[in-house]
MARSE-472618 format. One record per atom (N, C-alpha, C): residue number from 1; residue in one letter; x negated, y negated, z negated. Coordinates in steps of 0.05 Angstrom, whole numbers. Layout:
<rs>
{r NUM 'A' {X Y Z}}
...
</rs>
This chain:
<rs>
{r 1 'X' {-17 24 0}}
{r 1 'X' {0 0 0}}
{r 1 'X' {-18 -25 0}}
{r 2 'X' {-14 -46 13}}
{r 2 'X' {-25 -70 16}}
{r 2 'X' {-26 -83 -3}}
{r 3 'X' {3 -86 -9}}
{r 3 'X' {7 -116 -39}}
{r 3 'X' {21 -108 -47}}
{r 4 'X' {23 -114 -79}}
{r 4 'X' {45 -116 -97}}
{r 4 'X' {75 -112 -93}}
{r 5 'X' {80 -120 -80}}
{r 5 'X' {108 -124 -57}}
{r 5 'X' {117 -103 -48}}
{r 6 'X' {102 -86 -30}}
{r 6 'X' {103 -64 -18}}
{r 6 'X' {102 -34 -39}}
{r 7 'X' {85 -43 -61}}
{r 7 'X' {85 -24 -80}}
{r 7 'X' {122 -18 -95}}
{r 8 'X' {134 -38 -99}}
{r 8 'X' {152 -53 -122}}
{r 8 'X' {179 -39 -96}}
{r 9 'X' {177 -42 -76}}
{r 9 'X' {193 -41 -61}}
{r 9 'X' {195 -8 -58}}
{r 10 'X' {175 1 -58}}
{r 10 'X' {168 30 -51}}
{r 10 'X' {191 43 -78}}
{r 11 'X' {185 35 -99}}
{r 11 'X' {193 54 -123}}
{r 11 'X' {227 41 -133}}
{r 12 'X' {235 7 -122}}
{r 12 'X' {264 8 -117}}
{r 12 'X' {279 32 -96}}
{r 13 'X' {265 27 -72}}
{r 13 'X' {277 51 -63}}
{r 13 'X' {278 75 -70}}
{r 14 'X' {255 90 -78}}
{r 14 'X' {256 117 -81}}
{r 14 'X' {285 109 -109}}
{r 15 'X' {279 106 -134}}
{r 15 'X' {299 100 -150}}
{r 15 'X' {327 96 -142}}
{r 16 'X' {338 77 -114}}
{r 16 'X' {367 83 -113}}
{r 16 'X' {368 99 -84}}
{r 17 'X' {347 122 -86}}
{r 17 'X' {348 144 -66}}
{r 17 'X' {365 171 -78}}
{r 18 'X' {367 173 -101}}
{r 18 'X' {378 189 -119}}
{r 18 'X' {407 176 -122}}
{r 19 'X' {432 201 -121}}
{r 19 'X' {454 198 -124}}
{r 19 'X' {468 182 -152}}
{r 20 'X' {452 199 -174}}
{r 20 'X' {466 201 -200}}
{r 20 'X' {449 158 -215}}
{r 21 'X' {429 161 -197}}
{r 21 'X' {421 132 -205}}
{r 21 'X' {440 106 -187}}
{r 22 'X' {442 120 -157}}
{r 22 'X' {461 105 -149}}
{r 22 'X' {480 96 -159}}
{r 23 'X' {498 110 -166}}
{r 23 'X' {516 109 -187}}
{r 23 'X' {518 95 -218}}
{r 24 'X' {494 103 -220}}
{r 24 'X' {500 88 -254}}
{r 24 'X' {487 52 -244}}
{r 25 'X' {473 50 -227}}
{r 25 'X' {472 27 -216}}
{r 25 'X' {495 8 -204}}
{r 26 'X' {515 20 -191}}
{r 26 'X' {534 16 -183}}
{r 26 'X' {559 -3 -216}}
{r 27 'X' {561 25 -234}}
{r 27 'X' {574 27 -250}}
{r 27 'X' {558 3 -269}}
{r 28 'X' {536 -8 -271}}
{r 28 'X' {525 -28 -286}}
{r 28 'X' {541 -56 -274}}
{r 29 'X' {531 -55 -247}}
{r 29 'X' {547 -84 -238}}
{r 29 'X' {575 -89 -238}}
{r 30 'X' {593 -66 -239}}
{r 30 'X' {622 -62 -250}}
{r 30 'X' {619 -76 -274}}
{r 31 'X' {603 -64 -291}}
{r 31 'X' {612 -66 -314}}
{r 31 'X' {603 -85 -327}}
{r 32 'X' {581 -98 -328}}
{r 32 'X' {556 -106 -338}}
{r 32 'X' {544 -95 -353}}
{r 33 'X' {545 -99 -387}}
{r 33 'X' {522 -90 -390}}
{r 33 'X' {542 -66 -413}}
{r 34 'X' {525 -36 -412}}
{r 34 'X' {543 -10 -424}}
{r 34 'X' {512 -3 -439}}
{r 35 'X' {529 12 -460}}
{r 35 'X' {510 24 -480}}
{r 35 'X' {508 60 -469}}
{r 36 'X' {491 65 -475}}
{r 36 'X' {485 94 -470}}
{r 36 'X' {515 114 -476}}
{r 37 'X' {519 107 -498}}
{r 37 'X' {547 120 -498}}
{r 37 'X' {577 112 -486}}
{r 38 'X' {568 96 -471}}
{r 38 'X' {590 85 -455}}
{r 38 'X' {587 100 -419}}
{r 39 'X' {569 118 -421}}
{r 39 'X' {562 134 -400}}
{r 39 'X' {584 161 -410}}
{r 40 'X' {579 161 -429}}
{r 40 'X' {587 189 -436}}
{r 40 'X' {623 192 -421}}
{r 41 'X' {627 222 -407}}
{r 41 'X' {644 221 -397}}
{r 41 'X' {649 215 -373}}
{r 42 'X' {628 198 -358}}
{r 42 'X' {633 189 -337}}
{r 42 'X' {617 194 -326}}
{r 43 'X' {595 218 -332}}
{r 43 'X' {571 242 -317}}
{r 43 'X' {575 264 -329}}
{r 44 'X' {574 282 -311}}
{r 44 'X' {566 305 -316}}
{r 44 'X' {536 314 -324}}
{r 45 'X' {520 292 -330}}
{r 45 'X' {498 298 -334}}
{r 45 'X' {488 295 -362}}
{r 46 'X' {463 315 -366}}
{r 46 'X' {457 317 -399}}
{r 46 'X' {447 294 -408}}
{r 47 'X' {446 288 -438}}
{r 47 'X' {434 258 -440}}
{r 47 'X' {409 254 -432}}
{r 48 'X' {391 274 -431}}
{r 48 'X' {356 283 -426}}
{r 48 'X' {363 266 -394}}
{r 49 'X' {379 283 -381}}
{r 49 'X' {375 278 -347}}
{r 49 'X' {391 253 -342}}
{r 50 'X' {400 231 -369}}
{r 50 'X' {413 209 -368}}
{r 50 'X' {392 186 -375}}
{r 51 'X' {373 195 -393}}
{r 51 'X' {350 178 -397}}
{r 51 'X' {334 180 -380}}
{r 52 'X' {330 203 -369}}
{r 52 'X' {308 199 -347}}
{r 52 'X' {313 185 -326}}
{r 53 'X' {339 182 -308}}
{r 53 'X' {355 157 -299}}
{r 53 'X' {347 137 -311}}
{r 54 'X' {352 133 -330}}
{r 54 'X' {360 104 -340}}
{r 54 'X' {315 89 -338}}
{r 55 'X' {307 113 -345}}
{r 55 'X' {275 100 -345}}
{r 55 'X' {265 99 -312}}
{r 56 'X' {269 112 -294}}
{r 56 'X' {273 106 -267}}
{r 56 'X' {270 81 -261}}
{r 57 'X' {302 71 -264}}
{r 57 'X' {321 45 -259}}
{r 57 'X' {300 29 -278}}
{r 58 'X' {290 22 -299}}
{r 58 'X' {277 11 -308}}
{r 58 'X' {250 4 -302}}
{r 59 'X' {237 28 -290}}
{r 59 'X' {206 32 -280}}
{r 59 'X' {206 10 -260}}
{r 60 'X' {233 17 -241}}
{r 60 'X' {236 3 -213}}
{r 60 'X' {246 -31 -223}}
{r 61 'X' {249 -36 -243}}
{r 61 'X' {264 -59 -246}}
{r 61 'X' {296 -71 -239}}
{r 62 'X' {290 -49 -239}}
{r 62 'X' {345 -55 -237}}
{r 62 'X' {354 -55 -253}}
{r 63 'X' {339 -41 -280}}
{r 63 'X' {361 -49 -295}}
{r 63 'X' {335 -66 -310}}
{r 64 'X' {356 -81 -343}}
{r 64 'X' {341 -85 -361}}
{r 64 'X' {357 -68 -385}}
{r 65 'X' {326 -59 -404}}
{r 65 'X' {350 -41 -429}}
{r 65 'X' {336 -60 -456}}
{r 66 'X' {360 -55 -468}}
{r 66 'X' {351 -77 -493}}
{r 66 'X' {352 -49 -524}}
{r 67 'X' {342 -52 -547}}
{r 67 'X' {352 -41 -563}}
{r 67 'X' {364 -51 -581}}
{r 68 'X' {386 -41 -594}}
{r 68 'X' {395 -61 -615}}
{r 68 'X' {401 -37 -638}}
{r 69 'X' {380 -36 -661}}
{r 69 'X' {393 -10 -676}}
{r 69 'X' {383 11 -671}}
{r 70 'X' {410 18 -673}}
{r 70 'X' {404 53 -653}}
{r 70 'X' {409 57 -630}}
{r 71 'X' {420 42 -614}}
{r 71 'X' {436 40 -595}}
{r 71 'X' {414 26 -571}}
{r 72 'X' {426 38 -546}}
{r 72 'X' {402 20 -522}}
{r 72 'X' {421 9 -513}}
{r 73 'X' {428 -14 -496}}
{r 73 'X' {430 -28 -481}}
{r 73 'X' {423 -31 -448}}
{r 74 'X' {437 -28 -429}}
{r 74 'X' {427 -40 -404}}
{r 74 'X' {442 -42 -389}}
{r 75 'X' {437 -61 -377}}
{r 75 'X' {454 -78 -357}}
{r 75 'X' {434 -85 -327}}
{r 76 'X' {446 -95 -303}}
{r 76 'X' {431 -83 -273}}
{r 76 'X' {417 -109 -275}}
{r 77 'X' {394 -112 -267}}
{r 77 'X' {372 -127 -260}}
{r 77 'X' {390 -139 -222}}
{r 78 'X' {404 -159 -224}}
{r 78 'X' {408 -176 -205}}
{r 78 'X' {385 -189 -181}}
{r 79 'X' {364 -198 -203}}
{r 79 'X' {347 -219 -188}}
{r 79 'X' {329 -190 -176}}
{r 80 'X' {320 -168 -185}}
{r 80 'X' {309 -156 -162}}
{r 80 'X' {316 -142 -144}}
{r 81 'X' {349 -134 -158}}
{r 81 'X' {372 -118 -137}}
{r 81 'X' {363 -134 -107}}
{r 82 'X' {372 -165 -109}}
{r 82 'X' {377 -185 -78}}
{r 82 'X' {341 -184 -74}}
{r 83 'X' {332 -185 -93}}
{r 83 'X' {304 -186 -82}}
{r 83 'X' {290 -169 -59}}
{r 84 'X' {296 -138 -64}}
{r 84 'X' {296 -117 -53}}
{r 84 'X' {314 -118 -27}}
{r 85 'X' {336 -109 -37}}
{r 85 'X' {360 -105 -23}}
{r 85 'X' {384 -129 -13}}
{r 86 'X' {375 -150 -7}}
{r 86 'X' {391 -172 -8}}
{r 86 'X' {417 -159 8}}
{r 87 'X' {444 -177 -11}}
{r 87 'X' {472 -167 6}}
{r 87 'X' {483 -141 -13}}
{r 88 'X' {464 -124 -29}}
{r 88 'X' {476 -93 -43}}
{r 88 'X' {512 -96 -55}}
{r 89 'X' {512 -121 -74}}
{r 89 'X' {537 -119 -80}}
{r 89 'X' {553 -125 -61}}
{r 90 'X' {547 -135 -41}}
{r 90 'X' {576 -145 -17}}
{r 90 'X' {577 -108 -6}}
{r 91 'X' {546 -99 4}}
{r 91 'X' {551 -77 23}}
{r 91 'X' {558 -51 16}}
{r 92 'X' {559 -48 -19}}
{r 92 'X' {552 -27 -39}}
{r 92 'X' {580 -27 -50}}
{r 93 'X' {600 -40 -47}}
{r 93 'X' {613 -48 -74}}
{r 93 'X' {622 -32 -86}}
{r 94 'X' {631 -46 -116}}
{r 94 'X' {634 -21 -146}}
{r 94 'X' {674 -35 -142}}
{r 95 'X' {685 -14 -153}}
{r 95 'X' {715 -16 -154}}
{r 95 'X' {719 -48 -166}}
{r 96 'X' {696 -64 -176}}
{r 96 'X' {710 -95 -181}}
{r 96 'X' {715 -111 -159}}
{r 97 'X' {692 -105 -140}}
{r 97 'X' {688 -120 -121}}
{r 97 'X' {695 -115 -91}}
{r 98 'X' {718 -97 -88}}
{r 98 'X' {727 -80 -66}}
{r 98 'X' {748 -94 -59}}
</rs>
């Protein structure tokens, strides 16, 4: 990879190359910002294979996760979503924005 740019871009995509991240990416901008247990029910996936998503999305910069407690926090990283992908919520949309 050349620059920085090309690196950053490399690992957004691979990250919403995956279905189950697609998705919880999707479901962030619906929603804004959901706590880990506010997943629950709405995957079929284990919490192990829900964190490892969620550190993905984070690696790549889409989401941001906060902790508060015990509890995590995250909500979708906007400014690198358009950065990357300019247009995702017009071309992507989540059931708010349909």
């Amino acid at each position: 990879m050349k620059d920085d740019f090309d690196k950053k871009a490399v690992r957004v995509f691979k990250a919403l190359g995956d279905p189950n991240r697609y998705s919880i990416l999707k479901l962030l901008i619906e929603k804004g910002e959901l706590s880990c247990a506010d997943f629950d029910g709405k995957t079929t996936l284990s919490k192990p294979a829900m964190s490892h998503h969620y550190r993905i999305l984070e690696n790549a910069a889409l989401i941001d996760v906060r902790k508060e407690g015990l509890h995590y926090y995250m909500k979708a990283n906007i400014e690198t979503l358009e950065k990357f992908v300019p247009s995702f919520i017009e071309t992507h949309p989540s059931k708010k924005n349909r």
